[in-house]
MARVOGU-581550 format. One record per residue (C-alpha): x, z negated, y negated; chain; residue number from 0. Coordinates in Angstrom, 3 decimals, decimal comma. Each point is the difference from the previous one (the first is absolute). Layout:
MARVOGU-581550
east_up_north_c_k
X_Z_Y_A_NUM $
...
***
This chain:
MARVOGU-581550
east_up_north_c_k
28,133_19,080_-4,002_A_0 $
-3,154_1,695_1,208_A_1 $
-2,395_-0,883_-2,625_A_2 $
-2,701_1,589_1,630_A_3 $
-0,149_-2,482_2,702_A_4 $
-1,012_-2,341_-2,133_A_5 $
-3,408_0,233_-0,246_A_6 $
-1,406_-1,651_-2,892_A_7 $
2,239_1,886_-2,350_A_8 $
0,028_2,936_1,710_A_9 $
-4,106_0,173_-0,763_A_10 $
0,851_-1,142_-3,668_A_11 $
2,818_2,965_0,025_A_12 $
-2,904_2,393_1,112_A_13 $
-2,631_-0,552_-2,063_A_14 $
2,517_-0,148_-3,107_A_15 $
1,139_3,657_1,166_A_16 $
-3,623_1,760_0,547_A_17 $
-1,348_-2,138_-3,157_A_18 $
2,943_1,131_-2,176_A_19 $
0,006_3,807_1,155_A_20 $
-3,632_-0,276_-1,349_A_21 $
1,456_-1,640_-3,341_A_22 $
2,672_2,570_-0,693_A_23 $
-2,265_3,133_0,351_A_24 $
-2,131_-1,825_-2,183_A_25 $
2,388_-0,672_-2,381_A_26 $
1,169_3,462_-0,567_A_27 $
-3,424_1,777_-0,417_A_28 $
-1,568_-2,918_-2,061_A_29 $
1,779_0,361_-3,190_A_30 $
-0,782_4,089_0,395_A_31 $
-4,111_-1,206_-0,098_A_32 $
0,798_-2,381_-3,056_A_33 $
1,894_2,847_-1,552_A_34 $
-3,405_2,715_0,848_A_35 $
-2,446_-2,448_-1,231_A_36 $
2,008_-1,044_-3,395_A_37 $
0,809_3,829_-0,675_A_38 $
3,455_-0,778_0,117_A_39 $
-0,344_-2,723_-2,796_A_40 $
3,032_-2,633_0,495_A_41 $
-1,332_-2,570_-1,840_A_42 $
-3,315_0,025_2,144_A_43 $
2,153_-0,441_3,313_A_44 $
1,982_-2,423_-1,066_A_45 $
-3,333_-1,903_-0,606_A_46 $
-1,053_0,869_3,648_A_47 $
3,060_-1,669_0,788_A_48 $
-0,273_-3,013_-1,496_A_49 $
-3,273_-0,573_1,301_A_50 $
1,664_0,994_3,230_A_51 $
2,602_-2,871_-0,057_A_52 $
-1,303_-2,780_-2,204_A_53 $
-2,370_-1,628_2,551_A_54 $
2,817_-1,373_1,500_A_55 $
0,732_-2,330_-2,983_A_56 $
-3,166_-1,658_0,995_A_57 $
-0,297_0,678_4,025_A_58 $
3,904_-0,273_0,657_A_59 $
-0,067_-4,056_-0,198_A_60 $
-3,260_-0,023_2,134_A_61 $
1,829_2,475_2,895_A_62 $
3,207_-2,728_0,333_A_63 $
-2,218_-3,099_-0,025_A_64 $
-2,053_2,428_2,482_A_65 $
3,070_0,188_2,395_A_66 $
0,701_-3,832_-0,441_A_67 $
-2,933_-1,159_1,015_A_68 $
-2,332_2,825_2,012_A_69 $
0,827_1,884_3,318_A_70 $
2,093_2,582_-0,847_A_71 $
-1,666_2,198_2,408_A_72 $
-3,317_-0,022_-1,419_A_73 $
1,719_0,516_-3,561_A_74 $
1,497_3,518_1,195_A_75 $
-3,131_1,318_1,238_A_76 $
-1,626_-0,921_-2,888_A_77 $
2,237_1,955_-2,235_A_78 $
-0,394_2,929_2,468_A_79 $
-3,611_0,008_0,305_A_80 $
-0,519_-0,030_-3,978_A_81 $
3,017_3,024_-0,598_A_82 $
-2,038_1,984_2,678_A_83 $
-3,271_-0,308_-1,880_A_84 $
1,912_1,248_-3,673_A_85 $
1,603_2,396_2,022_A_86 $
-3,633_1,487_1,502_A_87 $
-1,117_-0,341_-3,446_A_88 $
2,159_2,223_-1,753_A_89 $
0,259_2,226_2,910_A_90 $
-3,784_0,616_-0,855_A_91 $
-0,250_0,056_-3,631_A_92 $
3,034_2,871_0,159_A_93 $
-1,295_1,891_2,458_A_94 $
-3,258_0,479_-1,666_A_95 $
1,650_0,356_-3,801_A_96 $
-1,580_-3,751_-0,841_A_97 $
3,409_-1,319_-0,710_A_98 $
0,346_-1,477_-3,292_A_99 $
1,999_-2,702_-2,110_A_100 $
-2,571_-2,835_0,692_A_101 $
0,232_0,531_3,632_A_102 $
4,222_0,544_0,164_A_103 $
-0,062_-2,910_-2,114_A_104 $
-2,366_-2,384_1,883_A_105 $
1,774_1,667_3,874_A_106 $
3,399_-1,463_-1,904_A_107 $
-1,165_-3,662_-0,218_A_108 $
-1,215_0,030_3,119_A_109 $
2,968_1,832_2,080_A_110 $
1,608_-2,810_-2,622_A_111 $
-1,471_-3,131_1,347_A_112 $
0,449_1,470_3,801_A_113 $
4,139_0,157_-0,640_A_114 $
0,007_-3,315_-1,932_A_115 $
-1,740_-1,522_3,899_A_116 $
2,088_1,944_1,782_A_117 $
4,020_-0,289_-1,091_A_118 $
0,217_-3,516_-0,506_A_119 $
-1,464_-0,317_3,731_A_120 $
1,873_2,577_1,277_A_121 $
3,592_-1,370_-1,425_A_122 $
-1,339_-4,039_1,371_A_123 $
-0,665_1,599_3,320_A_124 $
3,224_2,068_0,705_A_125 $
2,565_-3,660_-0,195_A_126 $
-2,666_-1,506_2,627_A_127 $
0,503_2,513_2,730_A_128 $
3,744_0,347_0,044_A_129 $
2,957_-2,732_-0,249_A_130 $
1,583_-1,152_-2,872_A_131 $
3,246_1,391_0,588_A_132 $
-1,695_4,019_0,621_A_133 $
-1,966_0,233_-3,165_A_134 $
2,453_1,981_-1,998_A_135 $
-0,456_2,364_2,848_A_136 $
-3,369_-0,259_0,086_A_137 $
-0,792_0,540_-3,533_A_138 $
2,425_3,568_0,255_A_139 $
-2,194_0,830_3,374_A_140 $
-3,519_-0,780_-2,292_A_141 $
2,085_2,307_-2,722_A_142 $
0,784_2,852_2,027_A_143 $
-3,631_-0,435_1,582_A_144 $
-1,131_0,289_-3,753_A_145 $
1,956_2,734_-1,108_A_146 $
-0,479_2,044_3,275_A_147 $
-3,984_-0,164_-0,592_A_148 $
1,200_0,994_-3,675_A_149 $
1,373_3,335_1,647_A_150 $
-2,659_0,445_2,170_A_151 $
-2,611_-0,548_-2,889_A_152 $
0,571_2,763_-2,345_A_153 $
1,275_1,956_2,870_A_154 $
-3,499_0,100_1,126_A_155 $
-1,413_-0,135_-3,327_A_156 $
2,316_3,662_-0,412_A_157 $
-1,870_0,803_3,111_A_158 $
-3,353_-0,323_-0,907_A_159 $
0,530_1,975_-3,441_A_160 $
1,349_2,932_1,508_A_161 $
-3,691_0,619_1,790_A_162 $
-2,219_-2,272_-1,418_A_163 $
-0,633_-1,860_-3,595_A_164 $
1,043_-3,334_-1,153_A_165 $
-2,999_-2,147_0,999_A_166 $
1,289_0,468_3,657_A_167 $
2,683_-1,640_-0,740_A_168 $
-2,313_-3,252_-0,810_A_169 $
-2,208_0,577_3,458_A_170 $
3,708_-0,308_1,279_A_171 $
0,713_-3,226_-1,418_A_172 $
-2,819_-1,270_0,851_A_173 $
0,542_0,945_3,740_A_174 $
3,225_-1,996_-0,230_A_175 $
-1,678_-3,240_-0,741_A_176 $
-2,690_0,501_2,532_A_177 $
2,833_0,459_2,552_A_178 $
1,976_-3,375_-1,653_A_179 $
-2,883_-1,899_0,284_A_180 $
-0,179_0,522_3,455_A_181 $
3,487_-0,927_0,589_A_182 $
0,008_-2,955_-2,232_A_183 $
-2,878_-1,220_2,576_A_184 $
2,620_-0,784_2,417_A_185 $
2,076_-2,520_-1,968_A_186 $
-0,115_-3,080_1,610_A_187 $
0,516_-2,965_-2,825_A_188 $
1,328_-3,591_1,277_A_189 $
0,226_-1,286_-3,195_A_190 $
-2,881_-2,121_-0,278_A_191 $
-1,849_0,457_-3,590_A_192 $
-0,477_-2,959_-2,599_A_193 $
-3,385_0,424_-0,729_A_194 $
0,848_-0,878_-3,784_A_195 $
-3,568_0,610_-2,017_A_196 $
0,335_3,270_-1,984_A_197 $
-0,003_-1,499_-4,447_A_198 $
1,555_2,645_-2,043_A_199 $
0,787_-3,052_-2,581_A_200 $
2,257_-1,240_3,126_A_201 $
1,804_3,240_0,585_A_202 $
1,235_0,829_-3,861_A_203 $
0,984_-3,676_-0,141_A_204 $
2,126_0,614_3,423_A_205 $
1,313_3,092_-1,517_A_206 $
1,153_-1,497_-2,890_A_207 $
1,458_-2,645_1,184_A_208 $
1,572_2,161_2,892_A_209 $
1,406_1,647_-3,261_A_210 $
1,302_-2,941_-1,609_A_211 $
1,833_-0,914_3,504_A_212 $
1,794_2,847_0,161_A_213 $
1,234_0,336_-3,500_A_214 $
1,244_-4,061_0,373_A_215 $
1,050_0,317_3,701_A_216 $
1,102_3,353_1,026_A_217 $
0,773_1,390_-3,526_A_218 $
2,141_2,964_1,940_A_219 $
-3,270_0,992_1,434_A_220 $
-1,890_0,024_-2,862_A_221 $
2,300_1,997_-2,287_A_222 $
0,032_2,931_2,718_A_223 $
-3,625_-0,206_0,422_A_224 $
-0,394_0,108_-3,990_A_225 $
2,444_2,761_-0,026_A_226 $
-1,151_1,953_2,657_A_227 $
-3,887_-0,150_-1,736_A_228 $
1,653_1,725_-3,263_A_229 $
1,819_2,482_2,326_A_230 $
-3,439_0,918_1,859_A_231 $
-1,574_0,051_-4,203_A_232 $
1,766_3,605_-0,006_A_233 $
0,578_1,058_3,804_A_234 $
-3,399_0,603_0,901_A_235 $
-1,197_1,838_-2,526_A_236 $
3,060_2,291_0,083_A_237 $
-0,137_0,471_3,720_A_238 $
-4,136_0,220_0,459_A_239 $
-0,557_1,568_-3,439_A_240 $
3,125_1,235_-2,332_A_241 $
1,401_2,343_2,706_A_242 $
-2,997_1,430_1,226_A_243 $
-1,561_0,847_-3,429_A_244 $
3,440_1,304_-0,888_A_245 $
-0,004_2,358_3,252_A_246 $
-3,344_1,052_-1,652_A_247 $
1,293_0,662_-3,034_A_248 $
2,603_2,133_0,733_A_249 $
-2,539_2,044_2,577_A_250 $
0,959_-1,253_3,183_A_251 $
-2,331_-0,205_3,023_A_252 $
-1,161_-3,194_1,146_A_253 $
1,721_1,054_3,222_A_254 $
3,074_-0,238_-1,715_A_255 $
-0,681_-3,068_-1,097_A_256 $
-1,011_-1,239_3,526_A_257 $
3,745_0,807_1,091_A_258 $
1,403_-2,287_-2,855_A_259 $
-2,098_-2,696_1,726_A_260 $
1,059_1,180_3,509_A_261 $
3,737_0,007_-0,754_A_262 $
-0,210_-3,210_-1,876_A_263 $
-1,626_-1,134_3,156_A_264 $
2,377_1,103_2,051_A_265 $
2,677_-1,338_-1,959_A_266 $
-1,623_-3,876_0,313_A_267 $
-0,292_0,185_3,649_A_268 $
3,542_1,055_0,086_A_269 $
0,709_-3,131_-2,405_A_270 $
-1,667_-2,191_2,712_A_271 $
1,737_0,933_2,531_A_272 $
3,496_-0,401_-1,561_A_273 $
-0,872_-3,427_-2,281_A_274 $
1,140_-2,012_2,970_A_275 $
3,151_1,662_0,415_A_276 $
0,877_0,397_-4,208_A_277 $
-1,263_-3,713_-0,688_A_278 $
1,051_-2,867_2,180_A_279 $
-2,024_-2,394_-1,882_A_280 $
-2,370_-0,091_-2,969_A_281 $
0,557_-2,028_-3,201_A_282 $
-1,840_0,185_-3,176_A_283 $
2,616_1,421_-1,735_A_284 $
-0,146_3,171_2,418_A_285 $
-3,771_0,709_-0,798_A_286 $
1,009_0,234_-3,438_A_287 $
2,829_2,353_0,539_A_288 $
-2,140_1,854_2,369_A_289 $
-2,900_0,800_-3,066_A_290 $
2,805_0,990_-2,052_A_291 $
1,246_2,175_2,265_A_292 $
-3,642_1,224_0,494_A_293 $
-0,337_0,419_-4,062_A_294 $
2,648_2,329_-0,367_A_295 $
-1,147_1,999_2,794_A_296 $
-2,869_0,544_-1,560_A_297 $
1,800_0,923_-3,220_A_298 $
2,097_2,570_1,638_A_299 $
-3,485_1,934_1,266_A_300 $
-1,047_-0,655_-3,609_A_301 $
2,772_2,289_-1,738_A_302 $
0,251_2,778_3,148_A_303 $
-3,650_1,186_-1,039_A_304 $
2,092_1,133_-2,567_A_305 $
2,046_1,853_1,917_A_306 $
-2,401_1,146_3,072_A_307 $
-2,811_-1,414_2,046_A_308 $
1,831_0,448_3,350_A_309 $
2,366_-2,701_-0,761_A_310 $
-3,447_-2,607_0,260_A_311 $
0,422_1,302_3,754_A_312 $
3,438_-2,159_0,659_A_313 $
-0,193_-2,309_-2,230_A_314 $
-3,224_-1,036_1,618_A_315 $
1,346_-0,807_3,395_A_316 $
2,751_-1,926_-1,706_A_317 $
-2,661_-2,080_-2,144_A_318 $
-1,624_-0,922_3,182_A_319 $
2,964_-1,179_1,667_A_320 $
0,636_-2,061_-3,190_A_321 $
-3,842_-1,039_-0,181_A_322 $
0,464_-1,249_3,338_A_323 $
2,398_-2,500_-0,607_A_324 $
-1,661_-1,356_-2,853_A_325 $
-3,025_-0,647_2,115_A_326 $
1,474_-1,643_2,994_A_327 $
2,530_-1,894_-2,498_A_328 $
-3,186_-1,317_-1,587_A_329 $
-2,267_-0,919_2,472_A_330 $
2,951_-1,743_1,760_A_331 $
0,911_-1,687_-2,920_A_332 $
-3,710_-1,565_-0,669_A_333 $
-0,605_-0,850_4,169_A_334 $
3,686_-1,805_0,491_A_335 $
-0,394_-1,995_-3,629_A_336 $
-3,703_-0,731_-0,045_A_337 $
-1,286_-3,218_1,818_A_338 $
-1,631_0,236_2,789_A_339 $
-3,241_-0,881_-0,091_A_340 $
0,055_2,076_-3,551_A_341 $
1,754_3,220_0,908_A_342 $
-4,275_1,146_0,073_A_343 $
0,020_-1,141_-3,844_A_344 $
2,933_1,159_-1,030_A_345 $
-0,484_3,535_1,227_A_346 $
-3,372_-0,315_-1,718_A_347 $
1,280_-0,689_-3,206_A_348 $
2,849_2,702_0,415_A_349 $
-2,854_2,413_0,597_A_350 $
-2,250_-1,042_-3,186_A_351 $
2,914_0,066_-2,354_A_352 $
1,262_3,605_1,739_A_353 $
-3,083_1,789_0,027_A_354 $
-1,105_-1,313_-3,276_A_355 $
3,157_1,478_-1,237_A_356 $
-0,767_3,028_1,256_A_357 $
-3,652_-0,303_-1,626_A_358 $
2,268_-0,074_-3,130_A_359 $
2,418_2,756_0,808_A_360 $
-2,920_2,451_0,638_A_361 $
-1,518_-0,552_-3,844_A_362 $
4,068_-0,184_-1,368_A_363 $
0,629_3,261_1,629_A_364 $
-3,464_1,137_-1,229_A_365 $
1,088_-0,737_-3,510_A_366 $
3,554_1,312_0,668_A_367 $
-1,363_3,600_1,190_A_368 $
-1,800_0,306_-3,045_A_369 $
3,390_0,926_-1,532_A_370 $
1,250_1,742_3,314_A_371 $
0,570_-0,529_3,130_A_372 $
3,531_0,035_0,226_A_373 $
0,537_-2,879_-2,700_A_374 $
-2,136_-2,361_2,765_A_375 $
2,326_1,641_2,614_A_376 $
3,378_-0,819_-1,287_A_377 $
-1,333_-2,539_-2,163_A_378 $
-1,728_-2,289_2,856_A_379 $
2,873_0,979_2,259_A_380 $
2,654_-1,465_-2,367_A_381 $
-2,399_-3,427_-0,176_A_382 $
0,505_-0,067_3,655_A_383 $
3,809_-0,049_0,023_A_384 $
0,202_-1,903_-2,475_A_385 $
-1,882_-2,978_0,944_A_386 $
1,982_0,036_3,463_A_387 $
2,929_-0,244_-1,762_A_388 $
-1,102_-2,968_-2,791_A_389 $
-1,792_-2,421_3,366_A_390 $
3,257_0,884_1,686_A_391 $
1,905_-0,957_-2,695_A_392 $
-2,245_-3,246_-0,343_A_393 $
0,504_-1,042_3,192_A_394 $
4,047_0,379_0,470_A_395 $
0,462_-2,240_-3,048_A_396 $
-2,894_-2,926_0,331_A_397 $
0,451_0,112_3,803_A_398 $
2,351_-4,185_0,034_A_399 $
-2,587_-0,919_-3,089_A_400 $
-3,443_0,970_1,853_A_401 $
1,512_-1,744_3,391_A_402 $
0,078_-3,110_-1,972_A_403 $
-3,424_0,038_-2,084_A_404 $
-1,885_-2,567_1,331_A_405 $
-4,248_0,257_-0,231_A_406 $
-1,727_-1,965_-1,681_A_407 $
-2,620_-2,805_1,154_A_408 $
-3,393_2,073_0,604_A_409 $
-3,543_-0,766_2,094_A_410 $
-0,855_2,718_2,372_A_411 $
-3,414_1,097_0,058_A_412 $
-2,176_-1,860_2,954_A_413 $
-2,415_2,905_0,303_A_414 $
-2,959_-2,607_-0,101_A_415 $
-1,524_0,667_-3,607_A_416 $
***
């Protein structure tokens, strides 16, 4: 199927690609500014990172009741429009040395609140645009769209090092979300909006209750959602902060580090493209076994530092092929089992409980640095594996037992205090 000819997601497909090349450059040069400004203190950037992440505990629930009830279109461009103004921001303050912890910390919320808008919008738009029967395919197209901007990212982020300084790199970004806006302007929405008044009482009480619906009615659902959050509690801070300050440590460039990314990259794309040929249909249980999978990966890189820094190189490609199922596994997982005039919610919830685990992760690792940075390596790692294996596990032997729960009697919220 030509999924270009469909419009609607071929603009969505677009503006995920130039927005995400922005994101990934970003990425890879932002945790090199935290490092500069804290002198290389770990505990300091861990902070940064929590600050970075833990808006979402409070923003997350408002983005999926955002997507429920607001054009989604006017949601993504108002995530764009606020990550272009942080980006412009920092791109200032570093060019002209003004950079500091405040303003890192305070360009985190807000790039923060931006992605908590934007991925609950973005994941309620894509099953709108294509049928039923292609999302699996879809969702792999959306990944290899991803990962490909992931490439291209730190590939031009490599770029502009080589002959200029990192602020570029944020002038770059920033360029990216001009151009997505622009695209984004094109999207033409049928779905009408509900107009429901804006009460942030309304929208916790709709999250929690969304909560309480999927622990009582889709209990598979929840379980890989709760397991997946403690999974994220240690990925991202070894991908976006272990292995680069460990590359650092052991006086590699941040070029070098840049390829890790780029091979990792590559190796997701690669994952996209051969999900739908590996995995004829997704189950819970597989998005378990995929994070395990993922978790000794990671341990594997952990122990060839040991050994030498060129083995990162491979085993990077082969963690993105493995991070690639876990993604599409995931998001397939929560679209297909979520109902639908909540899939908006439940991807909002997903994303608070994710990203405030990676709030977490960011102070854990912090405190796990302080006594080296390969304990939080192989230490976080083996977490990783391990809780794949345990939800897994969990799953397999309550699977006739949670079929049969039945919910109890509860009052949905009416949205009208």
């Amino acid at each position: 199927m030509n999924w270009l000819k469909i419009k609607n997601f071929r603009t969505l497909l677009s503006s995920l690609f130039i927005s995400k090349s922005g994101d990934y450059a970003y990425e890879v040069i932002f945790v090199f500014i935290v490092l500069e400004s804290t002198h290389n203190n770990y505990l300091l950037t861990g902070f940064v990172y929590f600050f970075r992440f833990i808006p979402f505990l409070f923003f997350g629930p408002v983005g999926g009741w955002m997507a429920d009830n607001y054009r989604l279109k006017n949601n993504l461009l108002i995530s764009e429009w606020l990550r272009l103004a942080v980006s412009l921001l920092l791109f200032i303050t570093s060019l002209s040395g003004a950079v500091n912890i405040t303003i890192l910390i305070v360009a985190s919320i807000l790039t923060t609140i931006g992605r908590s808008i934007f991925q609950p919008s973005y994941q309620t738009a894509v099953p709108g645009t294509v049928d039923t029967d292609r999302l699996t395919a879809a969702n792999g197209i959306s990944q290899v769209a991803e990962e490909t901007a992931s490439v291209v990212g730190p590939l031009f982020c490599s770029l502009i090092l080589l002959f200029s300084d990192k602020p570029w790199v944020f002038l770059f970004n920033s360029v990216t979300y001009a151009v997505s806006i622009m695209i984004l302007a094109t999207f033409s929405e049928t779905k009408a909006a509900k107009e429901t008044p804006f009460r942030i009482k309304n929208v916790y009480q709709e999250t929690l209750y969304g909560i309480k619906q999927l622990y009582w009615n889709t209990r598979y659902l929840y379980v890989v959602i709760l397991g997946s959050c403690v999974c994220i509690l240690f990925t991202g801070s070894v991908i976006r902060f272990i292995i680069p300050a460990t590359m650092v440590s052991h006086g590699q460039s941040e070029v070098f580090t840049s390829w890790i990314f780029l091979l990792m990259a590559a190796g997701t794309i690669t994952g996209g493209l051969l999900y739908g040929r590996f995995v004829r249909s997704t189950s819970p249980e597989k998005v378990m076994q995929h994070w395990f999978i993922y978790g000794l990966l990671l341990l594997l890189m952990s122990f060839s530092v040991f050994y030498s820094l060129k083995l990162l190189l491979p085993f990077a490609f082969v963690l993105g092929v493995s991070g690639a199922f876990v993604d599409i596994s995931l998001i397939t997982a929560i679209q297909s089992c979520s109902p639908a005039e909540n899939i908006g919610k439940t991807f909002g919830t997903f994303s608070t409980l994710a990203n405030t685990a990676e709030a977490l992760s960011g102070l854990i690792s912090g405190l796990f640095a302080v006594g080296g940075l390969m304990i939080a390596f192989v230490g976080m790692s083996t977490l990783i594996a391990l809780t794949g294996i345990t939800s897994l596990a969990f799953l397999t032997r309550k699977a006739v037992k949670n079929n049969h729960r039945r919910p109890p009697e509860s009052n949905e919220p009416d949205g009208s205090s």
